[in-house]
N, C-alpha and C positions, 0 to 999 in steps of 0.2 A: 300433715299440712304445715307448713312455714306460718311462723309466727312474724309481725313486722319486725323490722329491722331495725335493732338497735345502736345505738353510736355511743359510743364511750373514748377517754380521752384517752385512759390505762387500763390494760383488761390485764391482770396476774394470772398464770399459769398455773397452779398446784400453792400448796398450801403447809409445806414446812417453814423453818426459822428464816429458809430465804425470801418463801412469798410473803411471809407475815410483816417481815420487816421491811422488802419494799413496800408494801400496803401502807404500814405506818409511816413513811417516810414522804409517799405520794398524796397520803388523805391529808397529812400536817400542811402541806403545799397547797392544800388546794386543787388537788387535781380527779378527788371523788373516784380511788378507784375500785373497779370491779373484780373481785377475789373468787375462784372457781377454786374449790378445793381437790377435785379428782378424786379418784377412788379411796385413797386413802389419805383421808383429812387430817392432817397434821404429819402427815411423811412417815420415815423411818422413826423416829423420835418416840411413835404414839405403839411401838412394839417393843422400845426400852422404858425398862423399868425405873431406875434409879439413873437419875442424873447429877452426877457431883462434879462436872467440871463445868459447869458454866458460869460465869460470874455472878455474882448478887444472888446467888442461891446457898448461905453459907451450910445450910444443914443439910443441903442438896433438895432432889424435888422429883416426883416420878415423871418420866416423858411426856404422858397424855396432859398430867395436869398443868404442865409444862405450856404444851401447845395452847391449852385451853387461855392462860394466862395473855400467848400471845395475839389468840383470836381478839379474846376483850379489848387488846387496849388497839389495833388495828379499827374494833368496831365504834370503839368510842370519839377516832377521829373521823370517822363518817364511812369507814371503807363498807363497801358491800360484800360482803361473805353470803356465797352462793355456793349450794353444795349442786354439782354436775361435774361431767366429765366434756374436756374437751375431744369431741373424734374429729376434726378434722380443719386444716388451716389454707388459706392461698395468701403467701405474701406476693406475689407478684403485681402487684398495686399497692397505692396507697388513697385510703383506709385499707388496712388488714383485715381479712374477712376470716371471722372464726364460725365454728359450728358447734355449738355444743349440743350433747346427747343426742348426731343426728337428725337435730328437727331445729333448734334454734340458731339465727344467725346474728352474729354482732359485729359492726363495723368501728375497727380501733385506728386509733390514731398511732398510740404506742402499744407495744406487745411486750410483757415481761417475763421470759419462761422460767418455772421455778419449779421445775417438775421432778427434779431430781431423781435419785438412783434406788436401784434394789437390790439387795444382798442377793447373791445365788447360794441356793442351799441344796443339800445332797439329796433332800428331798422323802427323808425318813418321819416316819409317823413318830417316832419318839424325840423327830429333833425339833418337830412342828410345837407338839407336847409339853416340850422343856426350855421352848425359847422364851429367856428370862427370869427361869429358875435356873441357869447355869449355861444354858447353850446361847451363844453371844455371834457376833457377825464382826463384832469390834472391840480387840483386845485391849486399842489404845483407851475405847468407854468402860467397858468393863474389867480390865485385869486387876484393878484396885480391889477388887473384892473381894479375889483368890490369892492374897498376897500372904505367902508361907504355905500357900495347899498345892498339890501336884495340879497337872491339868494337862490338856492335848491340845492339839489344833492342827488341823488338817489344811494344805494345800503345800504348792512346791514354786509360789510365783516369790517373786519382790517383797511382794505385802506381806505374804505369811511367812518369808522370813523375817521381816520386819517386827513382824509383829511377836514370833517365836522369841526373835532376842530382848524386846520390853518385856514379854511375859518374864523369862529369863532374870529379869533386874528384881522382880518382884516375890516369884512362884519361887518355890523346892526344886521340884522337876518339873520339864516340858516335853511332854513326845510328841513327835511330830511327825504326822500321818501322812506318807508321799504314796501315792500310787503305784507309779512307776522306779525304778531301781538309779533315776537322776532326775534332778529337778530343773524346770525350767529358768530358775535366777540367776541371776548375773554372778557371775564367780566371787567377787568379793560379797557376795549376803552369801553364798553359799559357804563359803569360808568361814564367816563370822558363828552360823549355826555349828559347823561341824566342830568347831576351835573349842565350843560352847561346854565344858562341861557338865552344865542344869538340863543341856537338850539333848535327850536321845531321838535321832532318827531311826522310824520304824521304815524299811524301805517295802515294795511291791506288799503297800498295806492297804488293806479298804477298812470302811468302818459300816462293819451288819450292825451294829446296833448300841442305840445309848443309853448306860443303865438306868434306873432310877424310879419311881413312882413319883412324887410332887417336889424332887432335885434330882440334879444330875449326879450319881452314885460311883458309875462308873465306864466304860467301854468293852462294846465286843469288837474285837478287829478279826479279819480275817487275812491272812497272808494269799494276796493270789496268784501266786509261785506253789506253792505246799498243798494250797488248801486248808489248812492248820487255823482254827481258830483259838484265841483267847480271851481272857478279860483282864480288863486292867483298872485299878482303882484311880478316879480320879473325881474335881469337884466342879471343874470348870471345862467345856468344851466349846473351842472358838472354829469358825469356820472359814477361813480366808482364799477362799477361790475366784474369788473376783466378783466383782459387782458391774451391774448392766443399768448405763442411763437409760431413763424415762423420753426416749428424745424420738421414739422412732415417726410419728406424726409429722415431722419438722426436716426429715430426710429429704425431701425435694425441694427444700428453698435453703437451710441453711449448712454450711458447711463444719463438718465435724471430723474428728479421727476415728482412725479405724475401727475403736471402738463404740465408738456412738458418743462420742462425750462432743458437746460443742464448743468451738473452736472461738472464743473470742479475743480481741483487739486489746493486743497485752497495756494492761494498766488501765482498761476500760472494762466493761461487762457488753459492749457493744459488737452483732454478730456482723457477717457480713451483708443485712440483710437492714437497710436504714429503717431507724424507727422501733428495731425486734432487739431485746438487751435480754441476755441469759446469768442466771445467777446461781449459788448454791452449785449440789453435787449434778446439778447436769451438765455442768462445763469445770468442777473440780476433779481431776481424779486423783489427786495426789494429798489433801491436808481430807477432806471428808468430815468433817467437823461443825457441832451445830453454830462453836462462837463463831467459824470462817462462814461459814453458810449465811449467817444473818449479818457478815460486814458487807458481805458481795448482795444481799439484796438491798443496802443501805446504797451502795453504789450502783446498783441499777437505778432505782428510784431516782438518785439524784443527774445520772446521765439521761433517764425519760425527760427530766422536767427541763434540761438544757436543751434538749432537742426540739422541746415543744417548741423554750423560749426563741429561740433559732427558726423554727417555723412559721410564727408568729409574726418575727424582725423580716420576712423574704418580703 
């Protein structure tokens, strides 16, 4: 049964460094907003370990307690943190009518989506296992910690070359697990890895299995050309195949790329969709970062409260 319907000025979409930090930025205003954390509260952030790049963290600080930090000071400026999932939106009017869990409905004024992305993973039970004792999604967060030890990283796009050549600045050796016998990147990243002498690419390689009991020990790859399996020692395995926004609810009203990432109003956080502002990794695909993350929900926040003020002045 429908519960009455509630009205809210800002309703937050998800709950990493980008909804936390519109939240703060919306409660300091004055504008009391409503924080829906999704399934998973506190984003990507709250599945890494050790976070040492973020500012004012000088010892660094583990993800979760990280988030945790962010929740408090969100709640101390009045934000409501709600734990639900939103399933369902109609921007096609204004107020914007959410649903969350199915049964509740909330009528907003502003909408701030901050739902961000999710790493794709190969999908191995020892890489479920190990994520965080060495098996990482993010070479730029984590290669500081393999810096002199060998390591792998599996994909053939932009990013995993990218990522191959920072391991590369840091690591011994990098090998690097392509599939297929060429890689999908742009000739100049593909250059840069081959030219690489720290990076051996393993070509028509998969990976059966990652070694280790309570760290990441070592790899089994399998060539699938030969059939030939082997093991290779290593301390760090990154997984860079591309990551998929959180955006697919939002497919019928607002406009995105090919890949699902949304598509906003350069130099704004604003969708094409008045009133709807997108922050963080669901409309970054290119920095993916917790400090970028939480400037772009700084800039949401502050583009809601203009919009109001704008609504207000009609």
């Amino acid at each position: 049964m429908n519960e009455a319907i509630e009205r809210v000025k800002v309703l937050i979409i998800g709950s990493g460094p980008a909804g936390y930090t519109a939240a703060i930025y919306a409660a300091r205003a004055g504008m009391s907003p409503v924080l829906y954390t999704g399934g998973q509260p506190g984003g990507q952030l709250t599945i890494t370990t050790d976070v040492e790049n973020y500012p004012g963290y000088p010892d660094g600080i583990m993800g979760p307690e990280m988030m945790e930090d962010f929740r408090k000071q969100a709640e101390r400026f009045g934000t409501q943190v709600r734990y639900g999932m939103v399933t369902a939106v109609d921007f096609s009017a204004q107020p914007h009518v959410i649903t969350v869990d199915d049964q509740k409905t909330i009528h907003a004024d502003t909408v701030i989506i901050s739902t961000g992305a999710s790493a794709k993973w190969l999908g191995l039970e020892s890489e479920t296992r190990l994520n965080g004792k060495g098996v990482s999604a993010c070479a730029v967060c984590d290669g500081f910690f393999f810096r002199g030890q060998e390591v792998a990283i599996v994909g053939a796009g932009d990013t995993a070359c990218e990522e191959a050549a920072y391991l590369a600045n840091i690591c011994s050796k990098v090998y690097m697990i392509v599939r297929r016998d060429e890689m999908r990147a742009s000739q100049i990243m593909q250059k840069r890895v081959m030219n690489n002498p720290k990076i051996e690419i393993l070509w028509n390689t998969e990976t059966d299995e990652i070694l280790g009991e309570d760290e990441v020990k070592g790899v089994r790859i399998l060539n699938n050309k030969t059939g030939e399996k082997r093991e290779i020692s290593i301390s760090g395995f990154f997984v860079a195949i591309g990551h998929q926004p959180n955006t697919a609810i939002f497919k019928d009203f607002i406009h995105m790329d090919q890949s699902g990432y949304i598509k906003t109003i350069p130099g704004s956080t604003r969708t094409n969709i008045e009133g709807v502002f997108a922050c963080g990794d669901a409309q970054d695909n290119v920095y993916r970062q917790a400090v970028t993350a939480a400037g772009t929900g700084c800039m949401a926040a502050l583009d809601a409260e203009r919009f109001l003020a704008e609504q207000e002045n009609h």
